[in-house]
N, C-alpha and C positions, 0 to 999 in steps of 0.2 A: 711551479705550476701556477703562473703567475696571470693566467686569464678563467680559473676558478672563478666564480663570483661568492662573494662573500657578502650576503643579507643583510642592510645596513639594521634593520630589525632585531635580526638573531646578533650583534654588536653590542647594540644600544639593552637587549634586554641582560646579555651576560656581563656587561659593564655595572648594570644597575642593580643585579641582585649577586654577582659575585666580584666586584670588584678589578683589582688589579688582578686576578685571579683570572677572572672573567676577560678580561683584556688581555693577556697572556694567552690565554685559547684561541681566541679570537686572533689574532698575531702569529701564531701557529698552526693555523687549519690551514693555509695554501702549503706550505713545506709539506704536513702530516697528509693533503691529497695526496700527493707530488706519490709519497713513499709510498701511498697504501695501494694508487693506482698502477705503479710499477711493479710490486709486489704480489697483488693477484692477477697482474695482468690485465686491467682494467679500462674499457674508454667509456666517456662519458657522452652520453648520447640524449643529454636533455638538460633545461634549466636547474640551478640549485632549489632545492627546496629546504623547509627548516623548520623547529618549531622553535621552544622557549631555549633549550640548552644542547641540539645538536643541529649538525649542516649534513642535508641529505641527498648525494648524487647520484641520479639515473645515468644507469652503465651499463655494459655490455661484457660478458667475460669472454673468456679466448675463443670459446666455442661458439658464439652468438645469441645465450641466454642471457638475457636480459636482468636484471639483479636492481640491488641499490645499496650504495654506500653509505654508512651512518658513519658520522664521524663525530665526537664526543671527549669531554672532558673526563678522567676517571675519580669517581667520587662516590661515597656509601652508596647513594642511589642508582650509580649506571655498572657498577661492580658485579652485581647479581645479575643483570639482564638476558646474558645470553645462557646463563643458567634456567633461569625463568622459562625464556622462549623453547629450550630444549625440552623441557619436562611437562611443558605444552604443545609440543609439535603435532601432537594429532586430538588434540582437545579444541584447534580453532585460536591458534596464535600464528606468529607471521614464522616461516621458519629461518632458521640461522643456515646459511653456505658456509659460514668463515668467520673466524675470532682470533684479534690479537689483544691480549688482555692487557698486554702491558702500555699500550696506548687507548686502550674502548672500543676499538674499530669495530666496526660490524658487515657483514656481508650478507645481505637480504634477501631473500625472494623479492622479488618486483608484484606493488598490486597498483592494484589501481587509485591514485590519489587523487583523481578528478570525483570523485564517489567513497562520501565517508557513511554513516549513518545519519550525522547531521543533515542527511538531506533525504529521511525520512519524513513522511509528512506527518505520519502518523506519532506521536511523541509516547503515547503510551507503547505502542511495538514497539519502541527503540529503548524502551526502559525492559520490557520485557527481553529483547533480546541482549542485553549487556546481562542482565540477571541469570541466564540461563550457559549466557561462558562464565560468568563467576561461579555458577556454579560447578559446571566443570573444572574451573581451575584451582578453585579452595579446594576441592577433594584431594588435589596432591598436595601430601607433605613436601615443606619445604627445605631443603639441603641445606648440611651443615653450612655452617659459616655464614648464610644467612643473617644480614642485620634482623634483629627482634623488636614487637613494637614493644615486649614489655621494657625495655632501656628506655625508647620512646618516651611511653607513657611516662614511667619514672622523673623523664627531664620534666618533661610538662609539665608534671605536679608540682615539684619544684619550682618553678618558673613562675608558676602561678601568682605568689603570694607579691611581686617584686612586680608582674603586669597589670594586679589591681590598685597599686599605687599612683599606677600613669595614669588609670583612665580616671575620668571627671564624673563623666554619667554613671549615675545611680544602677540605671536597668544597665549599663554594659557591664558593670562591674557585679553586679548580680547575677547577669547570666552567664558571667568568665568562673567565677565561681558556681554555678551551679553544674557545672559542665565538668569540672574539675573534681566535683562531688562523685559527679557520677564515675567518671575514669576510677577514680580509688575503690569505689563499689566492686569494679570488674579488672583492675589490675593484677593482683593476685593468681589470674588464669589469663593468661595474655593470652593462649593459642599457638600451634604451630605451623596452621594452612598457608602453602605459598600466594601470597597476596600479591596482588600487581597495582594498586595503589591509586591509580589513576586510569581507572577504564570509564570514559567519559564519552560521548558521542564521537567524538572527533578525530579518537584512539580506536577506529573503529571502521576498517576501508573493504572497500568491495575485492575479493577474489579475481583473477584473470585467467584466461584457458582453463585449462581440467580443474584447477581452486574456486571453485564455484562456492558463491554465499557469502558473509562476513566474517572478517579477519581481526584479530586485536594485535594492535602494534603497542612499543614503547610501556612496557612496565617500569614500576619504579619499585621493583621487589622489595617483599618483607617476611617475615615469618611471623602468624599473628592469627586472630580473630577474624575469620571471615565480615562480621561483622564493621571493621572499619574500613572495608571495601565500599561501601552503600552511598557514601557522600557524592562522588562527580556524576552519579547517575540521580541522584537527588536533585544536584543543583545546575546543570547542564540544562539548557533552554527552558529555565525556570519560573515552574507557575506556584505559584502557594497555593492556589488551589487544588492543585493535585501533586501537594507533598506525601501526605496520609495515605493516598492511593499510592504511589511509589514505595512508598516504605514499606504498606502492606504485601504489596505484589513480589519485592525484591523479596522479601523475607518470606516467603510463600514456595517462590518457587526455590529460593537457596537452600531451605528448609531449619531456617536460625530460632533462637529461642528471640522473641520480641524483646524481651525484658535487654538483654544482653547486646542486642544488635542496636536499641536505643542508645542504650551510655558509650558503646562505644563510635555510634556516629558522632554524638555530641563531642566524644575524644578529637574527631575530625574538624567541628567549629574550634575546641581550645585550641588544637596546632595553628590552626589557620587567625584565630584572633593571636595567639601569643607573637607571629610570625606579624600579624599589623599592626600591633603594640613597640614592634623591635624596632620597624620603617617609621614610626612615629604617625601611623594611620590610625582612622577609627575602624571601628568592626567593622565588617560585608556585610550590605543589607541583605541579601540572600542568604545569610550564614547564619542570620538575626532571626529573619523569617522562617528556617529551617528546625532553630533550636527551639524555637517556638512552638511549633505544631507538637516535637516530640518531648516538650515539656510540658503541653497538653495548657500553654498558655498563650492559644493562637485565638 
């Protein structure tokens, strides 16, 4: 299927955070269209689209329902998914047609990708409205086998001690470790709410025909702490002036203990600093500005 377009974007980003790995996917998504399109019976009836780690083709199934194809590398994070989307199917997730697990495939509902939430004007409704499917979705328990963030957490902690040796800065190295304080505070109960990990404005597209309203796509399941859901709604079209109000409102309407929904967002800046200590980056200034408020040293 050799007139597939393949995103020079979704290439350049699976080369750069997964390697020869990444390049291997990438080298195999025309073949893996080829099979998955002949297999459901599939034509493609629009441009590729994509994000950081899959290639997404608007298609048509036999009968003339319109759908869309995910196509995906299989790894901890895309392993759960259509797990996830199932046991969300009427809580306001995308639903699942079709699963081949032994390659990732996915076979979509069609929504509309011209229209995500980011293109709310309003930023507080759009925090509101991510707040109020997490909540819907951390009420379901999550299915065995299920990766856990307390392994998660565990690595982190570990990790810790080997990423404050890299950093230079005084205050990085003080808030990698205060962050890591906090995770051990609430490690112990990790949680077992099915999390979707990354519901961020973006993950977040308009309905079509009778699917009226907003729809959450792409999880990156986990079984955990509703609590370290809270970050991409945090720092998605990010004002530090209205971190405190986000955090209050999420946690208001999720209905989390504060104390516990704090240490484990902070869980959410140490993955994400230990993860720019590996790349040989400095911390996210947004990440900086985030732990800051909920250290109550903003």
């Amino acid at each position: 299927m050799s007139d597939i377009e393949i995103p020079q974007a979704l290439a350049e980003t699976q080369i750069r955070y997964e390697g020869e790995a990444g390049r291997a996917f990438v080298e195999s998504l025309p073949g893996l269209a080829a099979e998955m399109l002949g297999r459901w019976e599939l034509t493609v009836d629009g441009p590729s689209m994509h994000g950081m780690a899959a290639l997404v083709l608007p298609v048509r199934r036999s009968d003339g329902t319109r759908a869309a194809l995910k196509l995906q590398a299989v790894n901890e994070e895309s392993e759960g998914e259509a797990d996830a989307l199932r046991a969300w199917a009427d809580l306001g997730a995308v639903h699942v047609l079709d699963h081949e697990p032994s390659n990732g495939s996915l076979l979509l509902e069609r929504l509309d990708s011209a229209r995500s939430l980011d293109d709310e004007p309003d930023t507080r409704q759009g925090v509101l409205i991510i707040a109020g499917m997490l909540a819907r979705f951390t009420a379901v328990p999550a299915p065995a086998g299920m990766r856990r963030l307390g392994d998660i957490a565990e690595r982190m902690v570990a990790d810790t001690p080997d990423a404050l040796k890299l950093l230079d800065d005084p205050a990085e190295r003080r808030l990698v470790a205060d962050c890591a304080a906090a995770v051990r505070e609430v490690m112990g109960e990790p949680g077992d709410a099915l999390l979707h990990w990354d519901l961020h404005f973006e993950n977040v597209l308009a309905g079509t025909g009778r699917r009226a309203g907003w729809v959450a796509i792409d999880p990156k399941p986990l079984a955990g702490d509703p609590g370290f859901d809270l970050w991409p709604a945090l720092n998605n079209r990010f004002d530090p002036a209205d971190t405190q109000w986000r955090f209050d409102a999420m946690t208001d309407v999720m209905g989390l203990d504060r104390e516990r929904a704090r240490a484990w967002t902070l869980g959410r800046v140490l993955q994400n600093a230990l993860w720019s200590v590996e790349d040989g980056e400095g911390l996210d200034e947004d990440d900086v500005a985030v732990a800051e408020v909920l250290r109550g040293t903003a």
